[in-house]
C-alpha positions, -999 to +999 in steps of 0.1 A: -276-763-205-259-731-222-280-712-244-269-710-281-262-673-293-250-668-324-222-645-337-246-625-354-262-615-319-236-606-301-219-585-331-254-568-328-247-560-293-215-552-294-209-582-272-173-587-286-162-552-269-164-574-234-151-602-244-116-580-255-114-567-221-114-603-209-086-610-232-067-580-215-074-592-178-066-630-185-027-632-180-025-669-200-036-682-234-055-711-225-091-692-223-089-679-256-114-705-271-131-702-239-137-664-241-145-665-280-169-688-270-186-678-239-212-701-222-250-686-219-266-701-192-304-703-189-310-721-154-306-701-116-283-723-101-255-727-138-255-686-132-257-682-099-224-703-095-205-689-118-212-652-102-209-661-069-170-678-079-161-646-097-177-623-068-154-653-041-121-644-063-129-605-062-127-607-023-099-627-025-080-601-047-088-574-024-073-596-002-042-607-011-035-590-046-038-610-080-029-641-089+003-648-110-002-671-135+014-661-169+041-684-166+015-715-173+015-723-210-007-751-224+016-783-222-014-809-228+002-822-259+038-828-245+020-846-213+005-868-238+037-871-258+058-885-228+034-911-217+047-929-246+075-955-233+104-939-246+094-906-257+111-873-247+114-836-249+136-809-259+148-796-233+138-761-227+102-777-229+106-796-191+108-757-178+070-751-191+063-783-168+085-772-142+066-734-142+033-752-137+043-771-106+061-737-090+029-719-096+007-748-083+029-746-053+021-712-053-011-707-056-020-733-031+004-715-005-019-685-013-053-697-007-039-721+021-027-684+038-060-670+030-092-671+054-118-688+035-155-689+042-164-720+060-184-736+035-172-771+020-184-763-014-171-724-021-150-723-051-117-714-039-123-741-011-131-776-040-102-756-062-074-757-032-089-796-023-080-805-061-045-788-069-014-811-067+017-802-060+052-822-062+082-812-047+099-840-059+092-842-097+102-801-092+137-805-075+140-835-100+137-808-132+153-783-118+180-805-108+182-818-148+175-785-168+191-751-162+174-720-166+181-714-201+167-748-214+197-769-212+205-806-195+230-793-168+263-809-164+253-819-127+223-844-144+251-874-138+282-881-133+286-894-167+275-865-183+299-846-163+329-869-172+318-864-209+318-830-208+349-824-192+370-844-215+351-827-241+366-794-234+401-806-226+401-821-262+389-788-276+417-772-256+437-793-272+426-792-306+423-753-305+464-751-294+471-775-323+450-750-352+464-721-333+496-731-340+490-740-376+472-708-384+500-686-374+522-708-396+498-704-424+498-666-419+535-666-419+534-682-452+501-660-458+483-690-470+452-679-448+424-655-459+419-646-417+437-652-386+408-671-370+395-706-361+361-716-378+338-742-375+323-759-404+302-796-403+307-796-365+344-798-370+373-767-359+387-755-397+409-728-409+406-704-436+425-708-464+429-686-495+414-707-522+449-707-545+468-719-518+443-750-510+468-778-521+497-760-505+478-773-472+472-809-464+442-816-451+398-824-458+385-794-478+345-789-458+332-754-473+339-727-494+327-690-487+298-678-508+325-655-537+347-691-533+380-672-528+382-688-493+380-725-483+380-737-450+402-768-446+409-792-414+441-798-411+456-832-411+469-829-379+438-823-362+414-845-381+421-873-351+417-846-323+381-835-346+374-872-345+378-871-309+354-846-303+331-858-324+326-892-304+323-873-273+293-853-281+277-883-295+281-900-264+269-867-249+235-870-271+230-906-257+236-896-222+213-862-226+187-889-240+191-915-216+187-886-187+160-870-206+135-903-209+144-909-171+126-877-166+100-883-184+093-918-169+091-896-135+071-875-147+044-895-165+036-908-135+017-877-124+006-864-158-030-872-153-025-850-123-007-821-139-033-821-172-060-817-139-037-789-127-037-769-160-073-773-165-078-762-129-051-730-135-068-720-159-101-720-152-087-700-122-075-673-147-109-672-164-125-659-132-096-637-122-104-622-156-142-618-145-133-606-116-107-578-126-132-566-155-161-567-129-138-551-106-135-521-134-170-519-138-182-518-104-204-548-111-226-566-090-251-595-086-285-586-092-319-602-082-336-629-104-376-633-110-398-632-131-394-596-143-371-566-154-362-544-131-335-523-139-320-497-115-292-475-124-280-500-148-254-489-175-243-495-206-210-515-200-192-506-231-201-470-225-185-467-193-154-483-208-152-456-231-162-423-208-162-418-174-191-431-151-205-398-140-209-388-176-228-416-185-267-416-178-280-445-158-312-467-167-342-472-144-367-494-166-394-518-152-411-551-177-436-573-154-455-598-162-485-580-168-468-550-185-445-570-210-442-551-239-422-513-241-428-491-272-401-464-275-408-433-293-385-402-293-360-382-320-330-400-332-301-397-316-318-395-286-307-434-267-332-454-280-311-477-299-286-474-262-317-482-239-321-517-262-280-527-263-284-521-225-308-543-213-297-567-241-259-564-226-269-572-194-292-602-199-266-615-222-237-609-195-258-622-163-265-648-185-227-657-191-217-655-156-206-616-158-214-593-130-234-561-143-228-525-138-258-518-119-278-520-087-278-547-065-318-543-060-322-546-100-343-579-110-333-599-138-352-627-159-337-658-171-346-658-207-342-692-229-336-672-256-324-638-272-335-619-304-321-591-318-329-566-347-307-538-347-291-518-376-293-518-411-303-557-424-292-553-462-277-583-476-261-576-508-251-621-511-291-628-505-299-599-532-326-584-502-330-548-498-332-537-462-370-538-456-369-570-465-340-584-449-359-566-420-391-584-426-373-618-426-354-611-396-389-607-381-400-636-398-374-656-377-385-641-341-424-649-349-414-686-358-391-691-325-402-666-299-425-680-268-433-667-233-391-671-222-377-652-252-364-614-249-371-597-280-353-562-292-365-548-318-349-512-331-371-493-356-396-517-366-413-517-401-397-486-408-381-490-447-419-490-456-451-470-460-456-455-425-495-462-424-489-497-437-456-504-418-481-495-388-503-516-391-478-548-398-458-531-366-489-534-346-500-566-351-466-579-345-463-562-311-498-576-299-487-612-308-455-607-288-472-593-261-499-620-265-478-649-262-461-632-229-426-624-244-408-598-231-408-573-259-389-536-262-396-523-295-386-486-306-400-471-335-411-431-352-444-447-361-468-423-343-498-442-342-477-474-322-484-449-290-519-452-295-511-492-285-507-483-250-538-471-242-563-494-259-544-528-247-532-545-218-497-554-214-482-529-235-466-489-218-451-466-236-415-452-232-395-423-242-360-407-239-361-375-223-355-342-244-344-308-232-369-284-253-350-251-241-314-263-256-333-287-282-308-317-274-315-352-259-307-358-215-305-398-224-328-400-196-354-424-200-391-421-189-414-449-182-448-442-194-451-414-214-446-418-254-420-393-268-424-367-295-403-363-324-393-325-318-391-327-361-400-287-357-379-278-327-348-295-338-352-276-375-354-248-358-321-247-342-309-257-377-324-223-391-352-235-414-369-202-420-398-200-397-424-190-426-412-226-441-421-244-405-447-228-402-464-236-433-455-274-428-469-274-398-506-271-417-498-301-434-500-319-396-531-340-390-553-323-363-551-356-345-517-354-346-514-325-334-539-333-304-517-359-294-485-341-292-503-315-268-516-344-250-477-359-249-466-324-238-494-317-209-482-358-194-445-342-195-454-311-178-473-331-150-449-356-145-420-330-145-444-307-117-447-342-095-411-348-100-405-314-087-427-317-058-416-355-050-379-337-049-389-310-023-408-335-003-382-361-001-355-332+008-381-316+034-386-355+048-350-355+047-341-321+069-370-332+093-356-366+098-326-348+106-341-324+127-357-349+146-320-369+149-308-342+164-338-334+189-333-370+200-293-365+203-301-331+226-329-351+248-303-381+253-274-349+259-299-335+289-305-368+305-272-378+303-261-344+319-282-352+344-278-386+356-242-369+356-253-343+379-273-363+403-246-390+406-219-359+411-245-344+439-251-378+459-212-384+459-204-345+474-233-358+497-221-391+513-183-369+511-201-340+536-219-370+557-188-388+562-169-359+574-191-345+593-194-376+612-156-380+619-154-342+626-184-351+654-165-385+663-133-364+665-148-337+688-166-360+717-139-379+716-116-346+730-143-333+750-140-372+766-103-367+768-105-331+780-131-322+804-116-288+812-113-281+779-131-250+765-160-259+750-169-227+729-135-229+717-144-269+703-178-252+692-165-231+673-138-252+659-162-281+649-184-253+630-154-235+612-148-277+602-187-282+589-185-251+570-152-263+550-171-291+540-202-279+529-205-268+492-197-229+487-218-203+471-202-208+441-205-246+442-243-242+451-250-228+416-241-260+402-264-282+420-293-301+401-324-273+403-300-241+395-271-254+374-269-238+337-266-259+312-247-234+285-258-236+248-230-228+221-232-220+185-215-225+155-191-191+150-192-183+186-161-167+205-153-189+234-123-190+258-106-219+269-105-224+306-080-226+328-061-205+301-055-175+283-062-185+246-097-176+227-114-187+198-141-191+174-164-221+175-164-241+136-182-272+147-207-290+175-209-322+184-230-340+212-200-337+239-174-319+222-166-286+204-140-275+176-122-240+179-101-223+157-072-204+175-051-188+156-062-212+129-056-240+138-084-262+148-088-278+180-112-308+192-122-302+232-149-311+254-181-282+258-166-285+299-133-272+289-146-238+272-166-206+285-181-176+266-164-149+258-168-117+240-139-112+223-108-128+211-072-122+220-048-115+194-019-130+207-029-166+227-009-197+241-036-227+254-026-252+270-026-290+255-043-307+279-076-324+263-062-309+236-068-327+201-053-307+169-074-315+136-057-318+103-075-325+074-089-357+066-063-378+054-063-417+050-028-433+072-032-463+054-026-471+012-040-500-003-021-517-034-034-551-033-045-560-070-019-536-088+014-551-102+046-540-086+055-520-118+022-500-116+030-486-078+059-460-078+041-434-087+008-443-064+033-446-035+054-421-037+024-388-041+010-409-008+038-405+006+046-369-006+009-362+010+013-381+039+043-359+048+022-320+036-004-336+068+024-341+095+016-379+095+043-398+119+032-434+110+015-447+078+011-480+068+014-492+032-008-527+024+001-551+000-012-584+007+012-616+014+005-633-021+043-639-038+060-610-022+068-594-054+050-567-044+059-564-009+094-559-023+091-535-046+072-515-017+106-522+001+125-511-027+110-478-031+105-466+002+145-471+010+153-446-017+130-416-006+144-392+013+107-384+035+113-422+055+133-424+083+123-462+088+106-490+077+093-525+090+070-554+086+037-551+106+030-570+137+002-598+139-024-573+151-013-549+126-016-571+094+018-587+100+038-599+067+008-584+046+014-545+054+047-525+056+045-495+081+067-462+077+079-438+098+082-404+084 
């Protein structure tokens, strides 16, 4: 069931400022009732399926790039109308018919293209299942009406005939007035050398005094009545003519025309499905795109609030994210009610809109612009009091338009309501309004609604410390600069800073100073007692900071501990697997050397065997290791340690460098400055650098800066790219980049070819072509530069 909100509430909460962006992202008019009127769910399953098609068509737009449905216009009624035996359209209206089956066609060639998730019952998946499509009713309307709205010639063959002889009449009739004219201008019994048309029918104009000096039916006069405009008798039959023809033509148009429609009131049931199914598509591309701009997501649901980093979602239409302050506020169960205290101005009235904006837009099927670990409860129902409640019609001053507003929350409220409340009881006496205030905030908290109430009433903080259920809240307040963070703190109430912010106004400080003996000592107590919570929580959050940054640089520390003892063993199952190869290489030689020598001492008996002694030990000692190669083996090779901003030198050549990053196996040196990637093998210590170097390239890997090969313009309309593409491709070119690749989805190929289209005019491409199937085929277009 949808949950009723009315007007009132969502004017409150400035509800209507989301509801125009969804205006802006829909591309037809058949949501605007639908938008107006958004649905409110209050059951899991209503909501979750609702987010989880918008989040299915976000993935799909990432995908492929929008979908392109402004050409559907809402043609229920003329559906209906040609169901009727007999009943037709004009013309130009079988084209809005026509645009729904193309785009039908269209959009199901799309998703079919499209890799959907395997599930049966995924939106996209039930949406493709249900879409019809005709080729023949479209090649039947195409065939009829051209594409300015007219019944073309080719329709029949006796519409054809018709409007041939049509035109060889008017030929005809225009040589015969032709003629006559320039007689009557001869005679100068015409008012201007042109052919007219008047009641259907070809006249000339004739100079009103001369009227019975010319035979023929008189149809108009101009508007001074110095002119009349006369058909000749000669060309009344050849008029007459005409006249017939296009009547036949009307017949002929008609008879064509309820043809049509016959064929295509067979599958109106089918194409009144297919706009309700377009457009319902264009509702949750709207979602989508505005969810898209708002980074939104799909949050938890329980029995609590849990908000993290949520933001105000108007706000961050109007400013940029980063200069907006996130909200991290917790309601449970047990701790139900929030009392907000702090100076105006400070984001009290914010912190309420917020969490009412994003229970109202989960609650609608909107992704939120928050957290994906925040925890949202379903409420049955919403109440709001915010602003000023006057009501000139009822004759009710504010307090009391206040007090009935409340009146209304105590009578319908229960344990599934959210209640807001913004300044309560506060166009009254502030002891009295406090006591009303409290009572009011125990009942809500009583009955186990889910209550944030912000108020000035000092004595509401009290609240939190003598019952359950109930914590205080405040916006944070920087006391050095006097002005308000927007930060919120859970827990500790928030002080009105009436003398501070004075203060900066220049109220004389004998004037503060006297006022502040007017301050209740109790008062005063509390305040202190407000300011020593502030400074504790500020010196824990100061301490939580450095621990969580000294967890943080030992967790690294220890990475990198483990990275150097994986390095060493790695180095050495390198070592012993390089030693027990040069091993089995010296056994096996040594045993073909011995092989070798027996079998010439065999072959030679005389032969000199000191001589072969001496040969066969020159032989062993070419294959044993050198003294050089011995300091490599497993107990005495050194295993060199660089650092960052060492000189090194590149072996086997004469170029140096300095060292500007380590890695597990490799190393980065600037020569000459330019940066290159090699392995810790290829480079030795040195103590000084070369001016002048060459290097060779071997395992040699230059490092530009980081710069993406690849730009992504799915979701953007071709007219929105030229700029985006060409500064891409003006960077691409400042980094040396060969190759990039540009993707924009297959979708309708409008914007593949405007890609296209750009790219053949700058002067930086040498070549361009589609990408292959590994490379994202038809979906991507890859430069050369």
């Amino acid at each position: 069931d949808a949950l009723p909100i009315l007007k009132e509430l969502k004017h409150k909460l400035e509800f209507h400022r989301i509801t125009d962006k969804l205006h802006f992202y829909s591309l037809t008019e058949l949501n605007y009732d639908k938008i107006e009127n958004l649905e409110f769910y209050k059951d899991k399953e209503s909501i979750l399926r609702e987010l989880n098609d918008t989040s299915e068509v976000i993935n799909f737009i990432k995908s492929e790039g929008l979908f392109e449905l402004s050409s559907v216009k809402d043609i229920s009624r003329d559906l209906d109308l040609i169901k009727i035996e007999g009943n037709y359209l004009e013309p130009v209206k079988y084209l809005s018919i026509l645009n729904l089956l193309i785009t039908s066609r269209e959009v199901k060639k799309l998703i079919k293209n499209y890799e959907l998730s395997p599930e049966d019952d995924n939106y996209l998946t039930v949406f493709l299942k249900n879409l019809f499509s005709d080729k023949v009713i479209e090649h039947n309307i195409d065939s009829t009406i051209d594409t300015d709205g007219n019944v073309k010639d080719s329709a029949s063959n006796t519409l054809k005939k018709i409007r041939k002889e049509i035109l060889s009449v008017e030929e005809k009739l225009r040589k015969t007035l032709s003629k006559i004219l320039k007689d009557f201008t001869e005679k100068d019994l015409s008012r201007d050398d042109i052919i007219t048309q008047r009641d259907g029918r070809l006249v000339i104009p004739v100079k009103v005094e001369n009227k019975r000096k010319v035979g023929g039916i008189i149809h108009n006069s101009s508007t001074s009545g110095a002119t009349v405009f006369i058909e000749p008798n000669e060309s009344i039959e050849l008029n007459n003519e005409i006249t017939d023809l296009k009547m036949q033509e009307r017949r002929e148009i008609q008879r064509i025309l309820i043809e049509l429609s016959g064929k295509i009131s067979s599958v109106s049931p089918e194409l009144k499905n297919n706009l309700s199914l377009l457009a319902d598509l264009d509702f949750k591309q709207a979602k989508a795109r505005y969810a898209m701009e708002i980074n939104g997501t799909i949050p938890q649901f329980g029995n609590d609030i849990k908000i993290k980093n949520g933001y105000h979602p108007v706000l961050i239409q109007t400013h940029k994210k980063t200069e907006v302050v996130p909200l991290n506020l917790n309601l449970t169960d047990s701790k139900n009610t929030l009392i907000i205290t702090g100076p105006n101005a400070g984001g009290k009235t914010v912190t309420l809109k917020t969490v009412g904006l994003l229970t109202l837009m989960i609650q609608s099927g909107l992704l939120i612009p928050a957290d994906e670990e925040t925890e949202l409860k379903i409420f049955n129902k919403l109440f709001v009091n915010i602003g000023d409640e006057q009501s000139l019609e009822n004759d009710l001053s504010t307090f009391s338009s206040h007090l009935l507003s409340l009146k209304k929350i105590i009578d319908s409220s229960d344990e599934n309501s959210l209640i807001l409340i913004d300044e309560i009881c506060s166009g009254t006496d502030p002891v009295l309004g406090s006591a009303l205030s409290s009572t009011l905030i125990l009942k809500f908290t009583k009955q186990k609604s889910f209550s944030i109430v912000t108020t000035h009433i000092g004595e509401l903080k009290k609240l939190a410390l003598n019952y359950e259920g109930i914590i205080n809240g405040s916006l944070e307040f920087d006391t050095v600069n006097i002005t308000p963070t927007f930060k919120f703190i859970e827990g500790i109430p928030g002080q009105s800073f009436t003398f501070e912010i004075a203060s900066k106004f220049d109220y004389p400080n004998d004037l503060l100073n006297k006022a502040k003996e007017f301050v209740n000592p109790e008062t005063n107590n509390l305040e202190d007692l407000i300011k020593d919570l502030l400074t504790d929580k500020q010196k824990y959050e100061k301490q939580k900071n450095e621990y969580d940054r000294e967890n943080t640089r030992l967790k690294g520390l220890v990475s990198i501990y483990d990275a150097k003892i994986n390095e060493l063993e790695k180095q050495k199952k390198d070592i012993l697997k390089k030693a027990k190869e040069e091993a089995t290489n010296i056994i096996s030689g040594a045993n073909k050397l011995i092989e070798k020598t027996v079998k010439e001492i065999r072959e030679n008996k005389n032969a000199d065997i000191k001589e072969l002694r001496k040969e066969f030990s020159n032989e062993v000692n070419k294959l044993l290791p050198s003294d050089s190669d011995n300091s490599e083996t497993i107990d005495e090779k050194e295993i060199v340690e660089f650092e960052k901003g060492e000189l090194v030198k590149i072996n086997n050549s004469e170029s140096s460098g300095e060292i500007m990053e380590i890695s597990d196996d490799n190393i980065w040196v600037n020569v000459n400055g330019i940066t290159v990637k090699l392995k810790k093998s290829d480079v030795s210590k040195t103590k000084k650098i070369k001016s002048k170097t060459e290097y060779t390239t071997s395992n040699i890997e230059i490092k530009t800066k980081s710069f993406p090969n690849r730009l992504d313009l799915r979701g953007k309309y071709a007219h929105e790219i030229l700029d985006t593409l060409e500064e891409f491709i003006k960077d691409a070119k400042l980094y040396n980049l060969k190759e990039v690749t540009i993707v924009h989805g297959k979708g309708t190929g409008k914007l593949r070819d405007e890609v296209k289209k750009i790219v053949s005019k700058n002067k930086d491409v040498l070549s361009f072509r589609a990408g292959n199937w590994n490379e994202g085929d038809t979906g991507v277009t890859i430069l050369e530069l």
